[in-house]
C-alpha positions in Angstrom: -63.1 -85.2 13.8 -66.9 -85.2 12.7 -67.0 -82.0 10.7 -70.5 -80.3 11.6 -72.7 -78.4 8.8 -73.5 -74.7 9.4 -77.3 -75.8 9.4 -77.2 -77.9 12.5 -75.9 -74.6 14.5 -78.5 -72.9 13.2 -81.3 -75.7 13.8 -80.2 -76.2 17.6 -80.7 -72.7 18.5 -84.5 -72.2 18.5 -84.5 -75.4 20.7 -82.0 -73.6 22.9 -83.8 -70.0 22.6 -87.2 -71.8 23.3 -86.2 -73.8 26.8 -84.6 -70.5 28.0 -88.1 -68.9 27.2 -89.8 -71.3 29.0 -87.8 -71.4 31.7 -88.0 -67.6 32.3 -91.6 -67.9 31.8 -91.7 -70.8 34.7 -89.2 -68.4 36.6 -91.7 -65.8 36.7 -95.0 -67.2 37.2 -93.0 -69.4 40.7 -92.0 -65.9 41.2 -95.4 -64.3 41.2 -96.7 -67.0 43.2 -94.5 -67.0 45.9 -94.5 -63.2 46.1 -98.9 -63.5 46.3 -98.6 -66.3 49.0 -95.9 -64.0 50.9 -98.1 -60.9 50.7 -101.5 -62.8 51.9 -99.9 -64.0 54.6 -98.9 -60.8 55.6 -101.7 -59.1 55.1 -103.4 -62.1 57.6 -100.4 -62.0 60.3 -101.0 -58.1 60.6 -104.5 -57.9 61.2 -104.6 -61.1 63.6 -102.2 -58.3 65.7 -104.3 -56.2 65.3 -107.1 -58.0 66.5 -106.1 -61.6 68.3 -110.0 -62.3 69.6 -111.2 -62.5 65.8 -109.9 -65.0 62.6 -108.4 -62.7 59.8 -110.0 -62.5 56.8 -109.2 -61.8 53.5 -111.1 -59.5 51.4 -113.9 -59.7 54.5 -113.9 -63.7 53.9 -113.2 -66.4 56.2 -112.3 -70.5 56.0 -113.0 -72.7 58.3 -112.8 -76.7 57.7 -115.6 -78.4 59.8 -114.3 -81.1 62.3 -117.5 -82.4 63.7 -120.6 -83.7 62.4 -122.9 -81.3 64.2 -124.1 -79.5 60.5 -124.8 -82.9 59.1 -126.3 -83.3 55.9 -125.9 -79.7 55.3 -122.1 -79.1 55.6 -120.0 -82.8 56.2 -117.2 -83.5 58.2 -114.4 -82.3 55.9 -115.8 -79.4 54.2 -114.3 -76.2 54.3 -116.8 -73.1 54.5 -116.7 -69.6 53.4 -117.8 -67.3 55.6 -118.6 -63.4 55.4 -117.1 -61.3 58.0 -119.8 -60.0 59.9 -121.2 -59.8 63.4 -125.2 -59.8 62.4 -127.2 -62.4 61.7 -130.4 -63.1 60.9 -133.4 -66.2 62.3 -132.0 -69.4 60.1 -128.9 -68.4 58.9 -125.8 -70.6 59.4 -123.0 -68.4 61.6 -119.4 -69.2 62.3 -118.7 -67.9 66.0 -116.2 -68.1 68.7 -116.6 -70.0 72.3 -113.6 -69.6 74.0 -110.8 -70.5 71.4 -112.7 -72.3 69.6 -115.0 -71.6 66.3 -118.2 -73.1 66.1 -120.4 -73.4 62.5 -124.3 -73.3 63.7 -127.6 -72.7 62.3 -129.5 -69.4 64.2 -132.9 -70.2 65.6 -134.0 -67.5 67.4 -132.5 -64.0 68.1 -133.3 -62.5 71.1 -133.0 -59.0 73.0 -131.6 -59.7 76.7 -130.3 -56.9 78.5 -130.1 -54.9 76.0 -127.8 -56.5 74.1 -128.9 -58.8 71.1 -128.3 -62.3 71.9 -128.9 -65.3 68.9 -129.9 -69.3 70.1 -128.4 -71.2 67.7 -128.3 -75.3 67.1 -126.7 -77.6 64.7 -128.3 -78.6 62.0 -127.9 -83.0 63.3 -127.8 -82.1 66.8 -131.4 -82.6 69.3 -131.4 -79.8 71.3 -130.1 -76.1 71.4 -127.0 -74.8 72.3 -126.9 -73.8 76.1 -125.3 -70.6 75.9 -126.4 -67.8 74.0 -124.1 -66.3 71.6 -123.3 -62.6 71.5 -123.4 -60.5 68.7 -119.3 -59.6 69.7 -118.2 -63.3 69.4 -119.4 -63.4 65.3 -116.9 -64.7 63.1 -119.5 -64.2 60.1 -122.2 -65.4 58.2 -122.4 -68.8 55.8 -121.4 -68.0 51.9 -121.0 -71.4 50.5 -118.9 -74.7 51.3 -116.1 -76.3 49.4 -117.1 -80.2 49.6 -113.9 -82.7 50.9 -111.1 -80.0 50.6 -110.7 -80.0 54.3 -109.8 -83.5 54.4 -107.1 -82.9 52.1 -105.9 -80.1 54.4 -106.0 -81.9 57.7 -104.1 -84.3 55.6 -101.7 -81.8 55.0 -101.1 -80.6 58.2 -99.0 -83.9 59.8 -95.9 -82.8 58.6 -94.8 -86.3 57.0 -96.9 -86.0 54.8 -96.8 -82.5 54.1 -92.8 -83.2 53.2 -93.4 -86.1 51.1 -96.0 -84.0 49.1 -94.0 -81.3 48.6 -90.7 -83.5 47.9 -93.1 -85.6 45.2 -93.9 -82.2 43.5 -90.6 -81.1 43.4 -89.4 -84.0 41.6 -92.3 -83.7 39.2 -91.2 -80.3 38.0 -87.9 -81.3 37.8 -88.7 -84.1 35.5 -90.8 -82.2 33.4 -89.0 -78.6 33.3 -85.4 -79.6 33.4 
């Protein structure tokens, strides 16, 4: 029988005491994370109910990641843009709008008055010609803020569900190594 000191009871215990710590620590900030993520989806899944013909936004911002080239060199295949909520728009300003179910990122180039109702041209930025049909002030998304360069790719990435599984697994195991 190895007889043990009273010291080495002693020494072990802020090793002990300091893992638990950390672990709480981890415990709460996973916590805190999970409970944000839950809460901004909620908060996006209510008002799409509330109003299915417009992308939610958060905080009166929208995302969008940009799947064609049309807004070439300005914004690149890839990108994700920010977008203000808003349904006004002003002569050169880059607009996110719906046509039909889809959302469209274009440059305004002329705004125009037709019937009474305000109507805006718009045109991408690498494309020839001007969009055929006019776009109506009701089918707005918002207004251009800024871009986030390449994040979209990783997204789209994201989205096949292999990969989004192996991602996920990979992190997982990381954390395990290094927190347990």
């Amino acid at each position: 029988m190895v007889k043990k000191d009273k010291n080495d009871n002693i020494n072990s215990m802020p090793k002990n005491i300091k893992k638990t710590k950390l672990r709480k620590i981890i415990n709460i900030i996973e916590y805190t994370i999970i409970l944000l993520i839950i809460f901004v989806n909620a908060i996006l899944v209510i008002k799409s109910v509330k109003n299915p013909n417009k992308t939610p936004d958060l905080f009166g911002k929208k995302a969008f990641i940009i799947v064609s080239g049309s807004m070439i060199p300005t914004i690149q295949i890839g990108d994700v843009v920010v977008i203000q909520d808003s349904n006004k728009a002003s002569t050169g300003e880059i607009i996110a709008f719906r046509r039909d179910t889809n959302v469209i990122v274009h440059r305004v180039i002329k705004e125009m008055d037709v019937n009474g109702k305000t109507m805006y041209q718009t045109q991408g930025d690498n494309n020839n010609t001007a969009d055929l049909e006019l776009v109506d002030m009701q089918n707005i998304e918002g207004v251009y803020i800024t871009k986030i360069p390449w994040i979209g790719n990783v997204l789209m990435f994201l989205y096949n569900n292999l990969a989004f599984v192996v991602v996920v697994i990979v992190l997982i195991l990381i954390v395990k190594y290094f927190f347990d």
